[in-house]
Residue frames as qw, qx, qy, qz and C-alpha x, y, z in Angstrom:
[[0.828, -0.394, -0.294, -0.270, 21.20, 5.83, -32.01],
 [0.119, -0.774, 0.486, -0.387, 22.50, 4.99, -28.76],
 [0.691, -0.058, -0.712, 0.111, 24.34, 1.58, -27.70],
 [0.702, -0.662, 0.160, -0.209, 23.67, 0.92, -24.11],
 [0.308, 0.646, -0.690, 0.109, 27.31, -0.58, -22.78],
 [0.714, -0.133, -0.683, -0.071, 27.46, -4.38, -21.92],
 [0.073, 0.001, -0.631, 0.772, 28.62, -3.12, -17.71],
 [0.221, -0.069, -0.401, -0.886, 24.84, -1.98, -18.55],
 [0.721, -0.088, -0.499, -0.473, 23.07, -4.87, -19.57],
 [0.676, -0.089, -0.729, 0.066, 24.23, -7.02, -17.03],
 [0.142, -0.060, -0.740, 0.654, 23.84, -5.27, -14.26],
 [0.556, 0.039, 0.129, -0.820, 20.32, -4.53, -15.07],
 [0.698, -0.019, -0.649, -0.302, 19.89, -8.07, -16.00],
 [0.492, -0.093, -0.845, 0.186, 21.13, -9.21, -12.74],
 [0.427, 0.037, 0.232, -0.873, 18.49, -6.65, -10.96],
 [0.865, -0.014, -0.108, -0.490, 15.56, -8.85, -12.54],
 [0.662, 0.014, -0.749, -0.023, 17.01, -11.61, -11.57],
 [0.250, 0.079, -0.737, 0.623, 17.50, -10.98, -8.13],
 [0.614, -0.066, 0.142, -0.774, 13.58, -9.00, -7.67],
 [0.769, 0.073, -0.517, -0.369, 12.81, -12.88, -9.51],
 [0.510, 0.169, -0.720, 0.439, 14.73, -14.65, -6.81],
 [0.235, -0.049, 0.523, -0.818, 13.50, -12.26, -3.72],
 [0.523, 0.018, -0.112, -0.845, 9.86, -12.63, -5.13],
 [0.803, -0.091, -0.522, -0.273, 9.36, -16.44, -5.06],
 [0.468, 0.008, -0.647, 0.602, 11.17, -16.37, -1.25],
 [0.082, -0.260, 0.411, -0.870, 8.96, -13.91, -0.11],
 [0.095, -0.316, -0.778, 0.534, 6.14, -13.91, 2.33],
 [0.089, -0.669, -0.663, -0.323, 2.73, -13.17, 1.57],
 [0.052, -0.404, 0.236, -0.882, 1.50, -9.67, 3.46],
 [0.444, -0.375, -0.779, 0.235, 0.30, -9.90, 6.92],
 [0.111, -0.544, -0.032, -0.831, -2.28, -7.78, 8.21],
 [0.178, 0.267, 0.685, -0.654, -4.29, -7.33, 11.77],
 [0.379, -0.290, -0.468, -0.744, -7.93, -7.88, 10.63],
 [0.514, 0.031, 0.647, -0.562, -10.94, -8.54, 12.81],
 [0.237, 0.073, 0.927, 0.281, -12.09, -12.01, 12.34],
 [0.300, 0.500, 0.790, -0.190, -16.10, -10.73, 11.75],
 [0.255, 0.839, 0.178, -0.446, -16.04, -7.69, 10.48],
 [0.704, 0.506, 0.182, 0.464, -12.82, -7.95, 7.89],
 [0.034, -0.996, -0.022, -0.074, -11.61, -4.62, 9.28],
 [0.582, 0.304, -0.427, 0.622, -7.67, -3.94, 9.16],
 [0.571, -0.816, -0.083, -0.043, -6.63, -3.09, 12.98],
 [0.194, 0.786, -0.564, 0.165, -3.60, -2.01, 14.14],
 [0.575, 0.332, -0.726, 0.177, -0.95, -4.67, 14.70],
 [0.196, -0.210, 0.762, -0.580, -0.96, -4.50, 18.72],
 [0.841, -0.052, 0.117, -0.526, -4.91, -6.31, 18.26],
 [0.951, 0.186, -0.238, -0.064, -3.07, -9.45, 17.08],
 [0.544, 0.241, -0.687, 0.417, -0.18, -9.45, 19.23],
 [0.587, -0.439, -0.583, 0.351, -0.18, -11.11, 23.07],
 [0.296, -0.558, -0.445, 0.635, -1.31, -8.85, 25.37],
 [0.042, 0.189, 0.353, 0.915, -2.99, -6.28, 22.99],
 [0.235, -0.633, -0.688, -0.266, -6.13, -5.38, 22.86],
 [0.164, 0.445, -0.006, 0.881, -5.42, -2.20, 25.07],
 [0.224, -0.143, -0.778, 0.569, -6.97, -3.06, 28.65],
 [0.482, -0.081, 0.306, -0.817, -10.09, -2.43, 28.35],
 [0.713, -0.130, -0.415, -0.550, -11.23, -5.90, 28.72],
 [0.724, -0.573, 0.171, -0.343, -12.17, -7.41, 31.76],
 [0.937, -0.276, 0.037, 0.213, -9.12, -10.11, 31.99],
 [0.605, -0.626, 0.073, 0.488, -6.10, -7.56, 32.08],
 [0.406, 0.707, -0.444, -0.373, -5.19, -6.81, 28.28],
 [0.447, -0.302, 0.802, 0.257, -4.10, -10.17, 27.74],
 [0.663, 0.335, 0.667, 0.052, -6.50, -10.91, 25.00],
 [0.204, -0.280, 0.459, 0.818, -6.40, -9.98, 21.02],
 [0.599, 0.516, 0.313, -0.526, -9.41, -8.75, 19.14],
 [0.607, 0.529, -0.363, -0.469, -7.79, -9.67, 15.74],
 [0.917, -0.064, 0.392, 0.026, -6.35, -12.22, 13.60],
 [0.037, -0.462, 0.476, 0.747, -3.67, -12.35, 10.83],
 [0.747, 0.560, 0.334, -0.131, -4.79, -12.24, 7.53],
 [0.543, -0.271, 0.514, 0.606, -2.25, -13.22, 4.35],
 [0.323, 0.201, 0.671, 0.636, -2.43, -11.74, 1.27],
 [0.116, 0.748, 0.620, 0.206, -5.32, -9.69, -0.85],
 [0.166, 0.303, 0.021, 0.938, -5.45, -5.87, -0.52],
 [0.029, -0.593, -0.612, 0.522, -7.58, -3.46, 1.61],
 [0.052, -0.412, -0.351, -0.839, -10.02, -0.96, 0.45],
 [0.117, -0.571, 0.013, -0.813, -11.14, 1.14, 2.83],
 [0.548, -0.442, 0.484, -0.519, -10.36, -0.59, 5.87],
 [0.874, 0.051, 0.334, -0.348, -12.26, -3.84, 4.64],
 [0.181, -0.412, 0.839, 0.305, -9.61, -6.66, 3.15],
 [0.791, 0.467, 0.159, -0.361, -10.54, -9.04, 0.54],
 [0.769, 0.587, -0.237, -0.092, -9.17, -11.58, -1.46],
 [0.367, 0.531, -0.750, 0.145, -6.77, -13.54, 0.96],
 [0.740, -0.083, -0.668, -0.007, -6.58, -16.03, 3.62],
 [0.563, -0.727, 0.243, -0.310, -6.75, -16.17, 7.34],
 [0.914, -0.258, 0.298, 0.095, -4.60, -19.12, 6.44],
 [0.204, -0.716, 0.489, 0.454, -0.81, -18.72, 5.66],
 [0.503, -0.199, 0.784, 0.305, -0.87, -21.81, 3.73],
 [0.498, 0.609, 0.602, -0.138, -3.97, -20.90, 1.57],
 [0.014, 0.927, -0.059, -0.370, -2.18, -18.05, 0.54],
 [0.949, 0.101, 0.224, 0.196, -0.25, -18.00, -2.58],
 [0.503, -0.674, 0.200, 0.502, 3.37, -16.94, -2.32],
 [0.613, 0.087, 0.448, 0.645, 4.98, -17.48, -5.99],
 [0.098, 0.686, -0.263, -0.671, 6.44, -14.11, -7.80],
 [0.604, 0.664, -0.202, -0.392, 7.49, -13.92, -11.30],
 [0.665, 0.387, -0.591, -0.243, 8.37, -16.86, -12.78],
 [0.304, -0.362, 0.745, -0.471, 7.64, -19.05, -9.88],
 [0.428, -0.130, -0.862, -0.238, 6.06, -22.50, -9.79],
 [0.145, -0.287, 0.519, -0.792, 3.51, -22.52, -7.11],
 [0.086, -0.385, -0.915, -0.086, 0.80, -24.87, -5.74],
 [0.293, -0.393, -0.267, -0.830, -2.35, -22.51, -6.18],
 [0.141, -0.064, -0.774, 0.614, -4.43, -22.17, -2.98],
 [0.227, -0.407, -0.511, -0.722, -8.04, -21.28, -2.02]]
């Protein structure tokens, strides 16, 4: 049988710590969605002066919104928040105040 060598253990220990560390610091995903339809859009729809001039007040407006969290399936998100705060952030072994 083979001994794994302690240089080993600990530097794979302090890998999970650090994913454990990144993971309760990070930021929820942020997508471009349109607000009626749920559709992911590309990023420029949600940033100033998107929306790709073809509407009638110069390009200045943005057809989307972000959306935090949840996952897309074919196009059509689901299962997060148009609100950062609703959105819950905590990784493994995180305390977190559950959102909805």
């Amino acid at each position: 049988m083979r001994r794994l060598r302690s240089s080993t253990v600990v530097l794979g220990g302090m890998g999970v710590l650090a994913a454990t560390i990144t993971a309760c610091g990070s930021e929820p995903d942020k997508r471009c969605v349109d607000p009626l339809t749920r559709e992911e859009l590309p990023r420029y729809e949600c940033e100033s002066g998107g929306g790709g001039g073809d509407d009638d007040n110069g390009g200045t407006s943005t057809r989307g919104s972000y959306y935090y969290g949840g996952s897309v399936r074919d196009k059509q998100v689901s299962g997060g928040s148009f609100d950062k705060k609703a959105v819950d952030t905590g990784g493994f072994g995180c305390s977190g105040s559950g959102g909805g």
